[in-house]
C-alpha positions as CSV (number, residue, x, y, z in Angstrom):
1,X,56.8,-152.2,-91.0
2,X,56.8,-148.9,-90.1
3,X,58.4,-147.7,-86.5
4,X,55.5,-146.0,-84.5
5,X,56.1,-142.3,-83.5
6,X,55.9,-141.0,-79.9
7,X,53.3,-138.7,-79.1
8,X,54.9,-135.0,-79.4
9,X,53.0,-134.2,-75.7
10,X,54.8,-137.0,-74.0
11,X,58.3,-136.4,-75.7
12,X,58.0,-133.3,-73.8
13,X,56.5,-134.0,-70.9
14,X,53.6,-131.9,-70.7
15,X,49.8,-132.5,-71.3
16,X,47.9,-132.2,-74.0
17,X,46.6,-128.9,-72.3
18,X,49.4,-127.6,-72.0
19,X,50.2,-123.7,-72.4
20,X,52.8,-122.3,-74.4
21,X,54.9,-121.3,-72.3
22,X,54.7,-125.0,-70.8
23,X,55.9,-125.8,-74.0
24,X,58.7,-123.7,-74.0
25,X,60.3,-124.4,-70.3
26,X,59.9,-127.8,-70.8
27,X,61.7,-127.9,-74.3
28,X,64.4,-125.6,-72.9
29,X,65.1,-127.8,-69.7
30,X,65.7,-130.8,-71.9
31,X,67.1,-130.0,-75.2
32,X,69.8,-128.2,-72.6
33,X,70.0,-131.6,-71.2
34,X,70.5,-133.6,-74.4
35,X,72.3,-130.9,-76.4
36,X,75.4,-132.5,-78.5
37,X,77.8,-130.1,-77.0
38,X,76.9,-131.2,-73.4
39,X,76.9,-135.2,-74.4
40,X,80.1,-135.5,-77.3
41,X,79.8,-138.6,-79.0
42,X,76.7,-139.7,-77.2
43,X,74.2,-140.8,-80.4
44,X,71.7,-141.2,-78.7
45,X,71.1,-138.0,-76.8
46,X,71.5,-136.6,-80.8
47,X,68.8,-138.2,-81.5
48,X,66.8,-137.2,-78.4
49,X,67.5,-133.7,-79.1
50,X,66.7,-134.0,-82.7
51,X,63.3,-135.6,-81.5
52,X,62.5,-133.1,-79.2
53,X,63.5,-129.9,-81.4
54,X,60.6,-131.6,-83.9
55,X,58.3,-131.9,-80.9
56,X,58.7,-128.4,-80.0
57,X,58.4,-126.7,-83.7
58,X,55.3,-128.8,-84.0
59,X,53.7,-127.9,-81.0
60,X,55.2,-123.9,-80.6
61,X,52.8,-123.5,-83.4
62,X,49.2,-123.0,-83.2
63,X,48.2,-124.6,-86.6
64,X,50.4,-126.9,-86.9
65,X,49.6,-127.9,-82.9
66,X,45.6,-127.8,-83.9
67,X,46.5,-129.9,-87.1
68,X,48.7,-132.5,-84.8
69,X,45.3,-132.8,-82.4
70,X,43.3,-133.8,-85.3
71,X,45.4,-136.2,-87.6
72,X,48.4,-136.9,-85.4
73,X,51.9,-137.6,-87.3
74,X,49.8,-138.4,-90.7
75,X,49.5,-134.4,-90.7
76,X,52.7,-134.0,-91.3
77,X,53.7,-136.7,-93.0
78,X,56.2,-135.7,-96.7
79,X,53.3,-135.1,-99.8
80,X,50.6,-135.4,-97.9
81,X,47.8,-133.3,-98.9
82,X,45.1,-134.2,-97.0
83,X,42.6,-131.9,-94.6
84,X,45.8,-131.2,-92.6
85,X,47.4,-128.9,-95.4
86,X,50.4,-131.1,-96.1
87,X,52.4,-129.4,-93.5
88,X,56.1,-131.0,-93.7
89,X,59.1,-130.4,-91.1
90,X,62.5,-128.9,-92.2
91,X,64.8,-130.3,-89.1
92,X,67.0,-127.6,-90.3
93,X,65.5,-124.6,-90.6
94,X,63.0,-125.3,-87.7
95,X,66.0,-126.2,-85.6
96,X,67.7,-122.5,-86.8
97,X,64.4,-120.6,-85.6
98,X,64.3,-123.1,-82.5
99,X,67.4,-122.4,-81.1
100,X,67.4,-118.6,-81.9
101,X,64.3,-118.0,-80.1
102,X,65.0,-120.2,-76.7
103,X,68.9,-119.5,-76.7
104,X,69.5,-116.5,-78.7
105,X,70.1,-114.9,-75.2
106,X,72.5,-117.2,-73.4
107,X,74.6,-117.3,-76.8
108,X,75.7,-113.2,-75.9
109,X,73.3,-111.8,-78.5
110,X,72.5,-108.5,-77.0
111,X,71.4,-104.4,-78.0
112,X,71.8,-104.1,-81.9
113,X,73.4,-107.3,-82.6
114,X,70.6,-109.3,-83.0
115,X,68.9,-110.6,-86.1
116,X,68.0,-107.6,-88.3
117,X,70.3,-105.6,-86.5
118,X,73.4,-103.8,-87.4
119,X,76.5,-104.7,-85.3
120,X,76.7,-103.5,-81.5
121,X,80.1,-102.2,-80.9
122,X,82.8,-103.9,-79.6
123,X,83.6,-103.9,-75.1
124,X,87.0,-102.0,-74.5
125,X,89.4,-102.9,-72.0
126,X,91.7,-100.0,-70.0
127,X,94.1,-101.4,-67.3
128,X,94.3,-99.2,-64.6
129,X,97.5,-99.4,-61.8
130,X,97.0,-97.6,-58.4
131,X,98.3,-97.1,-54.6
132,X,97.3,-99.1,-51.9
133,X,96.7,-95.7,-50.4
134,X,93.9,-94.9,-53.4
135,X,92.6,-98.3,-53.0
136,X,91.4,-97.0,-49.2
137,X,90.3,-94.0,-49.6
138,X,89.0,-94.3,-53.6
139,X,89.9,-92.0,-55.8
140,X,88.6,-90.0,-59.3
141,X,90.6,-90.5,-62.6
142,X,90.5,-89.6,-66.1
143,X,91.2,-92.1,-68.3
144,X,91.8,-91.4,-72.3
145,X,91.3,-94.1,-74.6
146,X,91.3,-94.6,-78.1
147,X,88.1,-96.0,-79.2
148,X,85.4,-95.6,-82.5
149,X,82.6,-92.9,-81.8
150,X,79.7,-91.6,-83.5
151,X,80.4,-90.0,-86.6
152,X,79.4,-86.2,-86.2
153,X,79.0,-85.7,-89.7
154,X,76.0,-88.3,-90.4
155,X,75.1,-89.1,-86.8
156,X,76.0,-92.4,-87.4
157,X,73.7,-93.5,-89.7
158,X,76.3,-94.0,-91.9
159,X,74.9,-92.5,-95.0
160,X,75.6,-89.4,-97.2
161,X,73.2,-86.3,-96.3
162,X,70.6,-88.2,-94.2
163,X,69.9,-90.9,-96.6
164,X,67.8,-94.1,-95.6
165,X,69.9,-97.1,-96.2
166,X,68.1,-99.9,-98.6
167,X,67.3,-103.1,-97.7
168,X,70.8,-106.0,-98.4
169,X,70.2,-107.8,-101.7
170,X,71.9,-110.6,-100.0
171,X,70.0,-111.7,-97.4
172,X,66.7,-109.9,-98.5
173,X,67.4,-107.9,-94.6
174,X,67.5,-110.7,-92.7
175,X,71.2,-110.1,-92.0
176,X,71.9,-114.0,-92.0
177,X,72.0,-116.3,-94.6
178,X,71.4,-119.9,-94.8
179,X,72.8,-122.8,-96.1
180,X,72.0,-127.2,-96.5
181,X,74.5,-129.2,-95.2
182,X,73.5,-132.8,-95.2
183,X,70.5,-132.6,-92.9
184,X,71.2,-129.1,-90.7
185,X,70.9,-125.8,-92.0
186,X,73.6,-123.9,-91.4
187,X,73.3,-120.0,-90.7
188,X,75.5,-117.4,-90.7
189,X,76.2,-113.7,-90.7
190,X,75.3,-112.1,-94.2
191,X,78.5,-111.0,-95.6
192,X,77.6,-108.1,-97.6
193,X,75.6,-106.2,-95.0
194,X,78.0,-107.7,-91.8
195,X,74.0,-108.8,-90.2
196,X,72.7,-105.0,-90.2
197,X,70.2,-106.2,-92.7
198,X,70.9,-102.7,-94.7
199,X,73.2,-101.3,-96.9
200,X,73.9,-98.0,-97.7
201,X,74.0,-97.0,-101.2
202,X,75.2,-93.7,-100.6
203,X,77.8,-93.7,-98.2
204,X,78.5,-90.4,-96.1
205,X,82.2,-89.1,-97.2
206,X,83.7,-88.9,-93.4
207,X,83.2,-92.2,-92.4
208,X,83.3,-94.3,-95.6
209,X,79.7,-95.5,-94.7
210,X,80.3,-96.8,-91.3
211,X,79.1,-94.6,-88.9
212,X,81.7,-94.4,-86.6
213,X,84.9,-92.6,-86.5
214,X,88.5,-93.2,-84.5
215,X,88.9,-90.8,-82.2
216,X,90.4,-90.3,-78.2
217,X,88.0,-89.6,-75.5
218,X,88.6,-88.7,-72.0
219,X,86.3,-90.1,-69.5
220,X,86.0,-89.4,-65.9
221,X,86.3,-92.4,-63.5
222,X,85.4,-92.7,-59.9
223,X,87.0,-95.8,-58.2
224,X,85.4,-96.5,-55.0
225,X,86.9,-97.5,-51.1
226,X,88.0,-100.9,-50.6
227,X,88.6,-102.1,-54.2
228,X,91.1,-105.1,-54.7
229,X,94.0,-106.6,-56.7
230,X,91.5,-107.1,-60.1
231,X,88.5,-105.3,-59.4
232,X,86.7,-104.8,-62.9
233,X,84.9,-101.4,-63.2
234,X,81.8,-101.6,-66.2
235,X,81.2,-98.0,-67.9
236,X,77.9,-98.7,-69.7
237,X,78.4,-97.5,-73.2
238,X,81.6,-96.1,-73.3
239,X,83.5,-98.9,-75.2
240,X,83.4,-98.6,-79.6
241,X,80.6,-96.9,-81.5
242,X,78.5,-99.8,-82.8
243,X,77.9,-99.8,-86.8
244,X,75.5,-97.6,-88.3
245,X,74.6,-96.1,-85.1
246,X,74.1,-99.6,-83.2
247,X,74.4,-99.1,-79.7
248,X,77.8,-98.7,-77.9
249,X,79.6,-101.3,-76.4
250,X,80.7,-101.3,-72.8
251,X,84.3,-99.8,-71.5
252,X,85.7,-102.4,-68.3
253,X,88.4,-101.0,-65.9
254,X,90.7,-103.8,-64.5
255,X,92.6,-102.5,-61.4
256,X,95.8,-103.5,-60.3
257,X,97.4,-102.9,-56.7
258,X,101.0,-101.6,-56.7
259,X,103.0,-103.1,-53.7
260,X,103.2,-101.0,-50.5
261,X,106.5,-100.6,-48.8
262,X,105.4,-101.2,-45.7
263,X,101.6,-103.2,-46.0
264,X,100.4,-106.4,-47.1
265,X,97.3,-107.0,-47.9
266,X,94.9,-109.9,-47.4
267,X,91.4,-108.9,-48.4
268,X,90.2,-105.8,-45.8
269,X,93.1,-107.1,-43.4
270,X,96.5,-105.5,-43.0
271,X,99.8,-107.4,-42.0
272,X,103.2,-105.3,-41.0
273,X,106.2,-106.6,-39.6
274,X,107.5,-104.2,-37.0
275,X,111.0,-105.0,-35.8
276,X,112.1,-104.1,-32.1
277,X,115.1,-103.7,-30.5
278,X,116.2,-106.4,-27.4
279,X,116.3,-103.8,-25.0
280,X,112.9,-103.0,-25.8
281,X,111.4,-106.1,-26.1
282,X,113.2,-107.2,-22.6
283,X,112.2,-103.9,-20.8
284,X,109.0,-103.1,-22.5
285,X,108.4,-99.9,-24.3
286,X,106.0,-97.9,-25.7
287,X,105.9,-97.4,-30.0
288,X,104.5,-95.1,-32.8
289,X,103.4,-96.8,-35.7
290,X,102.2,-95.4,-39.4
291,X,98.2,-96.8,-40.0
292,X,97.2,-96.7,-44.2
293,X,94.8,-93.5,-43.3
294,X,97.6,-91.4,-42.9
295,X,97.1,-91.3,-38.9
296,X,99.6,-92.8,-36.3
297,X,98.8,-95.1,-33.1
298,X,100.5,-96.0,-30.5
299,X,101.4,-100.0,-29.7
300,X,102.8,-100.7,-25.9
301,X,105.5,-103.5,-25.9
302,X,105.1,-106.1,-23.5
303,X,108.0,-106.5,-20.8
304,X,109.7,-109.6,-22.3
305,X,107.7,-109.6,-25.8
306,X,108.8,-112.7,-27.5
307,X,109.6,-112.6,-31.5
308,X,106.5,-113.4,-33.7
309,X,104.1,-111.8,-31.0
310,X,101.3,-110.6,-33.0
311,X,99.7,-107.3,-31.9
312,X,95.7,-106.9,-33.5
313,X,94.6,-103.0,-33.8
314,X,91.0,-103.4,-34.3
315,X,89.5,-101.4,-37.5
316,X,92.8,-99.9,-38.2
317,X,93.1,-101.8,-42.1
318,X,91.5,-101.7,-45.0
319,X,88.3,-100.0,-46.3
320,X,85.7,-102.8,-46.8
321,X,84.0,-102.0,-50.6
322,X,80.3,-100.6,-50.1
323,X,80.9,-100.9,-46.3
324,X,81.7,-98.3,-43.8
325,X,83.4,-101.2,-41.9
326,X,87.3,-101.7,-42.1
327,X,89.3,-104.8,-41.3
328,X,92.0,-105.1,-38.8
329,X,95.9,-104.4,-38.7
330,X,97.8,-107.0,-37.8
331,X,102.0,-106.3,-36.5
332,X,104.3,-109.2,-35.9
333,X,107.1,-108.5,-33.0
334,X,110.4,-108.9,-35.0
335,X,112.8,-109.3,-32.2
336,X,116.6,-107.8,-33.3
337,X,119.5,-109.1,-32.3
338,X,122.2,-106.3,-31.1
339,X,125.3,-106.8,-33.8
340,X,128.5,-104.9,-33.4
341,X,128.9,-104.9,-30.2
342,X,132.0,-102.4,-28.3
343,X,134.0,-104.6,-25.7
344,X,132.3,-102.5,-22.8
345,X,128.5,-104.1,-24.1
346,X,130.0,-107.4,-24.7
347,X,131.5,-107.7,-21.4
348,X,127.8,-106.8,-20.0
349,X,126.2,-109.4,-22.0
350,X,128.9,-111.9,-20.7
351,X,128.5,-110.9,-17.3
352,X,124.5,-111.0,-18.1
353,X,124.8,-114.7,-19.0
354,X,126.8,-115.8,-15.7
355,X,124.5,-114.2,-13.7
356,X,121.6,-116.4,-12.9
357,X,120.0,-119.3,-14.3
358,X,119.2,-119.2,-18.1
359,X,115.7,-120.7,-17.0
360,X,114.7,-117.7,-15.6
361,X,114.8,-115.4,-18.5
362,X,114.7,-117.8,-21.2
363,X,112.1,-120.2,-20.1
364,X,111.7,-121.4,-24.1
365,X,115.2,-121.7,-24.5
366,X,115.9,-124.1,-21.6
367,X,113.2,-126.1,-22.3
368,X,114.2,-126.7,-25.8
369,X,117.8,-127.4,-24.7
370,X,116.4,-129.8,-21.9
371,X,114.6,-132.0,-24.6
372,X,117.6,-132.2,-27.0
373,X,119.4,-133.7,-24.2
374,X,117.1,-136.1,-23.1
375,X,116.3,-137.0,-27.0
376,X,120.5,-137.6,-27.3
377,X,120.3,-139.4,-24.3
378,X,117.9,-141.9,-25.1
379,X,119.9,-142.6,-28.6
380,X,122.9,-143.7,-26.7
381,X,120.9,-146.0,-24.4
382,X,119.3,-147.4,-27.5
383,X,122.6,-148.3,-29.1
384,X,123.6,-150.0,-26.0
């Protein structure tokens, strides 16, 4: 006994009413939900997808979908000829046409490279090193790149004198062909027209036929205020001359960030370590320091600045990127220790360490030295 076929409507999940674009959002939501790539393995959600690609091709269709109202499956059923017009279902090439129209899209099809279409041209990449300095203040560059352009000669067209390309014997200007395999059709690029969907006969003698010539071109490139380590620059159109005067792919800028002598970088923040003499850290002092925008400002040291003391000058970092904000700059107190010493200086420093308590001028110090005690002490008692 035959199984019985679910309705088409309720496979979908939409009403008998329902428009065509219904149709379509609720076919796209779940074949993306039961598609083979997203469930490996899982038979059943192949067979959920299968089902619901049938569904859709069905109901996408106005005659078919008035024939389906009126006979149900028995319209479509293999050599039937009755009032329904014998209408039969190729999974294959109704899954091709079905996945072209609803994903064709997402799959990166764009410009010229879509079906009937010659070949859109290919993105170029240009890696571009720069300052830290030109990553603050932006900056223009010229760039020269190798890269396919238009041919001058036949304006890209490809053919000799203005000709009109003909129409590929190969895939009748489709620009794909299809093949059976088992129960899927399989489609791919047309080989003899590369998808364009025309050939030319008469091929224009500077380009061979394809449109495009090699050739360097200099472009002018403006890199804004506040761009980071990687930053990707699009120029729309600037990449290789597509075939047979298909649009232009894209040209992307990557930027790298040389090291700065003196800076580090964390996003729009700034981080130097500024060391300081123990005179000046004990008696206090007043310091010029370099800021990235060329400027200078001036940092007062604390009487008795300790080492790792961060000082925070507000709006003195980095550019922030379509902002007129800019982050902070950050300096860590790097205390120095004299070295080298003459007798005279080490007899003061002697003389300096009798005089007084150490717990007066090294509070940290003491303290620390008063806990390792105490810690040794208690060892001992414990091993008694």
């Amino acid at each position: 006994m035959a199984a019985v076929k679910q309705c088409y409507y309720e496979i979908l999940g939409v009403a008998k009413t329902a428009s065509g674009d219904d149709l379509k959002k609720s076919y796209r939501k779940l074949a993306m939900d039961f598609h083979p790539d997203r469930n490996p393995g899982n038979k059943e959600a192949e067979h959920k997808f299968k089902v619901l690609s049938e569904a859709y091709d069905i109901l996408r269709d106005e005659q078919k979908r008035a024939a389906y109202d009126r006979y149900g499956h028995a319209a479509f059923e293999q050599g039937n000829g009755g009032g329904a017009g014998g209408f039969g279902f190729d999974f294959g090439a109704g899954f091709a046409d079905i996945f072209d129209e609803m994903f064709g899209d997402m799959m990166g099809r764009r410009g010229g490279g879509g079906r009937g279409g010659p070949a859109r041209g290919q993105d170029l990449r240009y890696n571009m090193e720069i300052t830290l300095e030109e990553a603050f203040n932006g900056k223009k560059a010229s760039v020269t790149i190798p890269s396919s352009v238009a041919c001058e000669k036949c304006k890209g067209s490809g053919a000799k004198d203005g000709a009109a390309p003909s129409t590929c014997p190969g895939c009748k200007g489709a620009g794909k062909i299809r093949s059976q395999q088992g129960f899927f059709t399989v489609e791919r690029v047309c080989p003899t027209c590369h998808g364009g969907g025309k050939v030319i006969t008469d091929p224009c003698p500077k380009c061979s036929g394809a449109g495009r010539t090699r050739k360097e071109k200099s472009l002018d490139v403006t890199i804004p205020p506040g761009v980071e380590e990687g930053t990707r620059i699009r120029l729309a159109g600037e990449g290789e001359a597509g075939m047979h005067g298909a649009p232009a792919g894209d040209l992307y800028i990557f930027l790298a960030i040389t090291p700065h002598r003196m800076f580090q970088r964390d996003g729009a923040n700034l981080f130097m370590r500024m060391p300081i003499s123990m005179t000046a850290a004990v008696l206090g002092a007043e310091v010029e320091m370099p800021v990235i925008d060329g400027s200078k400002v001036k940092v007062q040291i604390p009487k008795g600045c300790q080492n790792g003391h961060r000082f925070r000058l507000k709006s003195k970092g980095m550019s922030v990127l379509r902002s007129t904000a800019r982050g902070d700059m950050f300096l860590e107190a790097a205390i120095e220790v004299p070295v080298n010493l003459t007798d005279k200086q080490r007899k003061l420093m002697e003389e300096f360490e009798k005089d007084g308590e150490a717990a007066t001028y090294s509070p940290e110090c003491s303290s620390f030295l008063g806990k390792v005690k105490e810690f040794i002490a208690g060892a001992a008692r414990a091993e008694k």
